[in-house]
Structures are given as structure tokens and as C-alpha cells.
C-alpha positions as CSV (number, residue, x, y, z in Angstrom):
1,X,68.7,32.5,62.3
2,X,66.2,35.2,60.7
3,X,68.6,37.4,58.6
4,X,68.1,40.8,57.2
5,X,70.3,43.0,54.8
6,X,69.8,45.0,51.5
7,X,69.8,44.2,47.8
8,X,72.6,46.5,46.8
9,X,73.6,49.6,48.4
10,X,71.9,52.1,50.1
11,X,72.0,55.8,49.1
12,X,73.3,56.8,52.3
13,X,76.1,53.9,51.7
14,X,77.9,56.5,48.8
15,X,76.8,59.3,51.2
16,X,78.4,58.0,54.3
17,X,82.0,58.5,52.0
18,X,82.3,54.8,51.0
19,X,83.0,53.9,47.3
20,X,83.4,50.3,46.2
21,X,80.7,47.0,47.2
22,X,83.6,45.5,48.6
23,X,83.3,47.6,51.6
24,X,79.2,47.3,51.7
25,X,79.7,44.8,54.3
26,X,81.5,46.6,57.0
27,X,79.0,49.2,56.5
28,X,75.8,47.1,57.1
29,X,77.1,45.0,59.4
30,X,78.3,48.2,61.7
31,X,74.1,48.9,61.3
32,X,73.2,45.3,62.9
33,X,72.4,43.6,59.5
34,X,73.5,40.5,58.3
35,X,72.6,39.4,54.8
36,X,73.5,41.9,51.3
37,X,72.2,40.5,47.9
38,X,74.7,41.6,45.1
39,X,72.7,42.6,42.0
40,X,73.8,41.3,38.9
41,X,70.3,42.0,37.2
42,X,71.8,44.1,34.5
43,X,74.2,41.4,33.7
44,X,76.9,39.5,35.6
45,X,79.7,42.0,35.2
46,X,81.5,41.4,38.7
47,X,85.5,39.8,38.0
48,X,86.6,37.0,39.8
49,X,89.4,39.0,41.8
50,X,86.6,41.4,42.7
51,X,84.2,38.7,43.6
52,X,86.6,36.8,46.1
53,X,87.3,40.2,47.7
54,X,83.3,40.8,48.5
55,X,83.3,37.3,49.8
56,X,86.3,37.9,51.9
57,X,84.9,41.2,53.3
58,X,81.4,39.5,54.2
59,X,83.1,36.2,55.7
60,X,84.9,38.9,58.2
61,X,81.8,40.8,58.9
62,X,79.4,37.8,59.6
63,X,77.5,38.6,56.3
64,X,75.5,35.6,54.5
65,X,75.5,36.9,50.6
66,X,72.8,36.0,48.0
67,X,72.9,37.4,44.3
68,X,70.6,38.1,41.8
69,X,70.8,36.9,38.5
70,X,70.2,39.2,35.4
71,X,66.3,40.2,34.6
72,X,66.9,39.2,31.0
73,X,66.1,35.5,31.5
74,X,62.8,34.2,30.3
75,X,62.2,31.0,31.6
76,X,58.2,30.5,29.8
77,X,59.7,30.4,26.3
78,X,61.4,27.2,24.6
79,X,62.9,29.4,21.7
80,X,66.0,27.4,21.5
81,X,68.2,31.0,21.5
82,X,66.3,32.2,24.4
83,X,67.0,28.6,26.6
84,X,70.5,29.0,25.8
85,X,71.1,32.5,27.3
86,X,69.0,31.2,30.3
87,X,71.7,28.8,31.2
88,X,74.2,31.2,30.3
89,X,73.2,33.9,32.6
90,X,72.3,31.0,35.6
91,X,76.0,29.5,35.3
92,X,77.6,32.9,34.7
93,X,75.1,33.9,38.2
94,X,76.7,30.5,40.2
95,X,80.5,31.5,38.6
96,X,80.3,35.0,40.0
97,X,78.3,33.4,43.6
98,X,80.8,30.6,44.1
99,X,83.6,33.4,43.8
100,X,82.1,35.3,46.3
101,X,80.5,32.9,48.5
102,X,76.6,33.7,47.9
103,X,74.3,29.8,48.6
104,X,71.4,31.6,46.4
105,X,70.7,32.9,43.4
106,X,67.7,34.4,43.0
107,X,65.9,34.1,39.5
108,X,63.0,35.8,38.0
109,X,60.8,33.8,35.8
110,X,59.2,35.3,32.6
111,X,56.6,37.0,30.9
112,X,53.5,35.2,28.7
113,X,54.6,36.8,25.3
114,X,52.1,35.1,23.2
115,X,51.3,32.0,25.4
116,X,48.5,31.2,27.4
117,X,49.1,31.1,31.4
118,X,49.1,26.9,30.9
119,X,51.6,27.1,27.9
120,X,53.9,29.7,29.7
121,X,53.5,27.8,33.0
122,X,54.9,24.2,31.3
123,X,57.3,26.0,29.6
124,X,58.6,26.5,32.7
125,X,58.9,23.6,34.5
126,X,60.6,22.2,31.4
127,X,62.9,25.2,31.6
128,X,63.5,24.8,35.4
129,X,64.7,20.9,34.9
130,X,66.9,21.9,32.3
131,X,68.5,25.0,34.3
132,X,68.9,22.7,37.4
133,X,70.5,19.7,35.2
134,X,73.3,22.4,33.6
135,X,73.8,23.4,37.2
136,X,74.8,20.4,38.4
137,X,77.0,19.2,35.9
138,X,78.6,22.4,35.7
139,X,79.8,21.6,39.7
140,X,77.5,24.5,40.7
141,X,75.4,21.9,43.2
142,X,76.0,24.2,46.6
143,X,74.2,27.6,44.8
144,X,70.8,27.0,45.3
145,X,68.3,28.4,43.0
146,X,65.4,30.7,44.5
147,X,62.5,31.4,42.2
148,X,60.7,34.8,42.5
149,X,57.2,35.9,42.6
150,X,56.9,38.9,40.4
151,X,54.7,41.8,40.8
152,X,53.3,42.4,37.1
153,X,49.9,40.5,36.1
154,X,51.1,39.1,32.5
155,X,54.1,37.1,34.1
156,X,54.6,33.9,35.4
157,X,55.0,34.6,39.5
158,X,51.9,34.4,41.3
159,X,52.4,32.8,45.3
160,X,50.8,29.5,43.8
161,X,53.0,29.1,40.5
162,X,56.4,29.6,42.3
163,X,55.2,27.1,45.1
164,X,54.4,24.5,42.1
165,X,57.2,25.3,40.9
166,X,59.7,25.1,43.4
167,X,57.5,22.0,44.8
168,X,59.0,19.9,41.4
169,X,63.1,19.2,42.9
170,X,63.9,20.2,46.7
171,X,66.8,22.1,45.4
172,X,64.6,24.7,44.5
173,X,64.0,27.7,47.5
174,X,60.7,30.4,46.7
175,X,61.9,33.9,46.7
176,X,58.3,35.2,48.0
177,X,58.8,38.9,47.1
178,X,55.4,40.5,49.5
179,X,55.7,43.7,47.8
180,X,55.6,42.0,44.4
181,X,52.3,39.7,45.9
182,X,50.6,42.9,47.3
183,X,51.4,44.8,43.7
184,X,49.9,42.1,41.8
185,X,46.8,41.1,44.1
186,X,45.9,44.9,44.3
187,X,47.0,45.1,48.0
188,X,45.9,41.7,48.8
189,X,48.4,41.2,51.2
190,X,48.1,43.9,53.8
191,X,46.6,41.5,57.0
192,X,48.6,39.2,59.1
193,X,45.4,36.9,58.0
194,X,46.5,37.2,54.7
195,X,50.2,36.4,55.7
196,X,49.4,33.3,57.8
197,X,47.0,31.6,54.5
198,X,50.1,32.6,52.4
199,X,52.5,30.8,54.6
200,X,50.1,27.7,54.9
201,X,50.3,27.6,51.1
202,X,53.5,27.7,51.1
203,X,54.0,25.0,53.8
204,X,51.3,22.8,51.9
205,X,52.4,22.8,48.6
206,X,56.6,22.2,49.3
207,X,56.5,21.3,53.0
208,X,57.9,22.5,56.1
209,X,61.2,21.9,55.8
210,X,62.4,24.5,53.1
211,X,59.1,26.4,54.4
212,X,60.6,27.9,56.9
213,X,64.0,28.7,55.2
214,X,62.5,30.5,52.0
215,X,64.4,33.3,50.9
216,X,62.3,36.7,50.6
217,X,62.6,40.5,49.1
218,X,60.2,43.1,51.3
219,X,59.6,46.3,49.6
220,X,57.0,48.3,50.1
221,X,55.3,49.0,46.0
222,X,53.2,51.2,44.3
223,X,50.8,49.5,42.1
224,X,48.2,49.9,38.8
225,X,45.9,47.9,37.0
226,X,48.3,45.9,35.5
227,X,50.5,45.1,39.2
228,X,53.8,46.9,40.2
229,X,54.9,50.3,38.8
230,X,57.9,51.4,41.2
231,X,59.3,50.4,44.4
232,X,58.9,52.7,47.3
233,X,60.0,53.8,50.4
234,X,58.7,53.0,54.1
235,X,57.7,56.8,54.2
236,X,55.1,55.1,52.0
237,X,51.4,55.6,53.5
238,X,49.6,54.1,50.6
239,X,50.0,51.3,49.0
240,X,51.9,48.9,51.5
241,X,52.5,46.2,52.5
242,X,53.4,46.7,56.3
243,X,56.0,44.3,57.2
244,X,54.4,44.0,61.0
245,X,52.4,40.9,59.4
246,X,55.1,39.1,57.9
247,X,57.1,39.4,61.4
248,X,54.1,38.5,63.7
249,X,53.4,35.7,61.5
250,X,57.5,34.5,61.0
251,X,57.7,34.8,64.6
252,X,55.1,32.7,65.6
253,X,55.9,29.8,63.2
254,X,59.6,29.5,63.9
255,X,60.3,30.4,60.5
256,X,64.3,31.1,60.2
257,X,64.5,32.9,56.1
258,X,66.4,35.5,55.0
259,X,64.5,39.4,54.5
260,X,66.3,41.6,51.6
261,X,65.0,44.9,51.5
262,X,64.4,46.0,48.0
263,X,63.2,49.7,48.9
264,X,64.2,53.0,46.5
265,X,67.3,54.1,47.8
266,X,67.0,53.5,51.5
267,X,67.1,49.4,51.6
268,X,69.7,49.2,54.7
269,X,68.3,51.5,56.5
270,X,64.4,49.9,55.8
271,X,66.5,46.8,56.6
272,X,67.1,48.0,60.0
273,X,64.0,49.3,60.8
274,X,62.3,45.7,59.0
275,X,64.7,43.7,61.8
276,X,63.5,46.1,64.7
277,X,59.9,45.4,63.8
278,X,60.8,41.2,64.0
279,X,62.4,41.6,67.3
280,X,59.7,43.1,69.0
281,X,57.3,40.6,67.3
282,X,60.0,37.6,68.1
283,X,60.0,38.8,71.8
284,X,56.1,38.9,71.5
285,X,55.8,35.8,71.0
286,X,58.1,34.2,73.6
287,X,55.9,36.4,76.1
288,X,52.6,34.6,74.6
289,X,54.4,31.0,75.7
């Protein structure tokens, strides 16, 4: 099953008269939707009690949860500090996911700092095998670990270093993040042509099987020299991407991943309008067989 849902709450969500994230998924599953990423990228602050109760909520509303982990983790440095709040934030990230219920956690990988791309990029993969080891052994084995592509330049996060990445241990999922790609690549990812060679790369380098299951964010992302400066709307005209592509392309494949829209304030309602677009493309394609 393709799902679709928001990272956190809409605008219209506080709007509409509702208060806590506990009731997020009544509200997004009454719009069709069913996925929510809970955003713990400031910090895992979400208590246990409150945790369960999301998980409850979303159980009863047919709502598959994912979470976030903080931004702070920097997974290109060995500093021996910095790999010890890495695996702090990840296991606090699986404590607060298990409570609720959320199977991923999706992780954002680093800057360069001082390194070169080759330094930051075995860094890394050392850091990776270490964060999956203190997973495990902390009984966290059913949270799965996505890995993001970023948007700026000077990190770690193009399409090909998260698929060599997450190519080392089939635990790991990709997070492809298409706004981030587009941001980075200078709106290199604005044809279904470009979609289709991005998901052959992807099905190349770690196979079908978790190919077609990847975990994605869809955002539509204004850009500069140096990548992404700010997430946008789909009023956006500009600077893209258009999500027809991605469902064209998802379609035809037989891909089943899960779409969170990451858009400025109106990511369940772009959510909605994101699973609209792969309907029609889904019902496309069973007309083309």
C-alpha cells in the first residue's frame, strides 16, 4: 500500500480548533491520509504516557507513524563526544517510536566541517555500523532506520551517498527527500526522466526489494547556490519539483513507499492533493495494461 500523510501538523490542523498531536490522527485520517511523521527534530521531548496515547489514536484511525530524529546528529565526525550523542538521540528516537508505534526513524546525516567528501563519507559508514549495533542491543531491532538525502551542497546526502549507504546492512531504508534532490541539483529533478534514472539507481545500488518500500519526504523547495534555503508551498510556480513525475513513475513500477509531505504550513492538505495526483497516475497505468 502507497501511503501518504504529513510531517507534523498542518496550520489549518490548530485552525480547524484542534489542540494536542494526539488528536492529529483523527484529523488526517477524516482527510483520506494515512501516514503522520512525528518531529522530534528539535529534540526527543515526547513522554512515554503521551507517546502511547499518539499510538493509540493512530492504531484507531488506520495511521502508519514514522518519526524524525533530532537535526543535531552528525553522523561524518568520529569526535568521540559527538558519536556519543548520535546514539543518544537514535535510542532516545527508537524509545519515544516503540512507545508510540512508529517502524522508522528517519535520520539526517551530517555536514563536511573540515573533511573532505571521502573523509566525511567513511566516517559515516563507520558511524552507521555503530548506530545500527547500539540499536540492536538496546532491543530496538523492529525501528528501522531511514537515512535522508539532504538538500544543502556541503553535507553528506546526495541520491548516490544514501543508496551506498543504505546498500551496507538491509536494515537500513533511504529517506529520498525530491525536494531536497531538486534543491541541491539546481532543479535537476523536475522530469519523470529524471525520476525513472533516480529510481534505477536506487534499484541498482540496494535492490528491489527495499526499492520499492523506501520511505520519502516531497516538498516542493526554494533553492541558491549553495542548495535548499526554505521549504515552500504547492502554490509554488518556481522552483519545484512537481510530484506528477514521482507518481507516474511509482505507479508504473509497483512501488508501495510511504510520501510525507514536508510543505510550509499546508503539509496535509499538499498531502491530499500529492495522493490525488497518484491515484490518477495509478489508475493510468492500469488503463495502459
Amino acid at each position: 500500500m502507497v501511503r501518504f500523510g504529513p510531517a507534523g501538523n498542518d496550520s489549518a490542523f490548530a485552525e480547524a480548533g484542534w489542540k494536542a498531536t494526539v488528536d492529529a490522527p483523527a484529523w488526517i485520517a477524516a482527510m483520506g491520509l494515512n501516514a503522520y511523521e512525528y518531529q522530534c527534530g528539535r529534540g526527543v521531548r515526547v513522554g512515554r504516557e503521551t507517546a502511547e496515547k499518539i499510538g493509540i489514536a493512530a492504531r484507531g484511525n488506520g495511521i502508519q507513524l514514522s518519526l524524525h530524529a533530532p537535526y543535531f546528529i552528525n553522523l561524518s565526525s568520529r569526535l568521540p563526544e559527538r558519536i556519543e550523542g548520535n546514539q543518544k538521540y537514535v535510542l532516545d528516537s527508537c524509545a519515544a517510536a516503540r512507545a508510540m508505534g512508529a517502524d522508522r526513524i528517519v535520520v539526517h546525516t551530517g555536514g563536511l566541517g573540515k573533511l573532505s567528501r571521502d573523509e566525511a563519507m567513511e566516517n559515516t559508514r563507520q558511524n552507521v555500523r555503530e548506530l545500527l549495533e547500539a540499536k540492536e542491543n538496546a532491543g530496538y531491532a523492529d525501528v528501522r532506520l531511514c537515512l535522508e538525502t539532504m538538500g544543502k551542497i556541503n553535507v553528506i546526502g546526495t541520491a548516490e551517498e544514501i543508496f551506498s549507504l543504505v546498500a551496507m546492512d538491509d536494515r537500513l531504508l533511504p529517506c529520498i527527500d525530491f525536494g531536497h534532490l531538486n534543491a541541491r541539483t539546481h532543479g535537476g529533478l523536475m522530469t519523470r526522466e529524471d525520476i525513472a534514472k533516480l529510481f534505477d539507481d536506487m534499484e541498482n545500488t540496494i535492490g528491489m526489494e527495499r526499492a520499492r518500500i523506501f520511505h520519502s519526504h516531497f516538498s516542493k523547495i526554494e533553492y541558491g547556490k549553495g542548495g535548499e534555503v526554505r521549504h515552500l508551498t504547492f502554490a509554488d510556480t518556481v522552483y519545484g519539483p512537481e510530484f506528477d513525475g514521482v507518481a507516474l513513475e511509482t505507479a508504473a513500477r509497483g512501488y508501495e513507499p510511504r510520501f510525507i509531505c514536508e510543505s510550509a504550513g499546508t503539509q496535509a492538505r499538499d498531502a491530499v492533493k500529492m495522493k490525488e495526483i497518484y491515484q490518477k497516475a495509478s489508475q493510468a497505468e492500469k488503463c495502459r495494461e
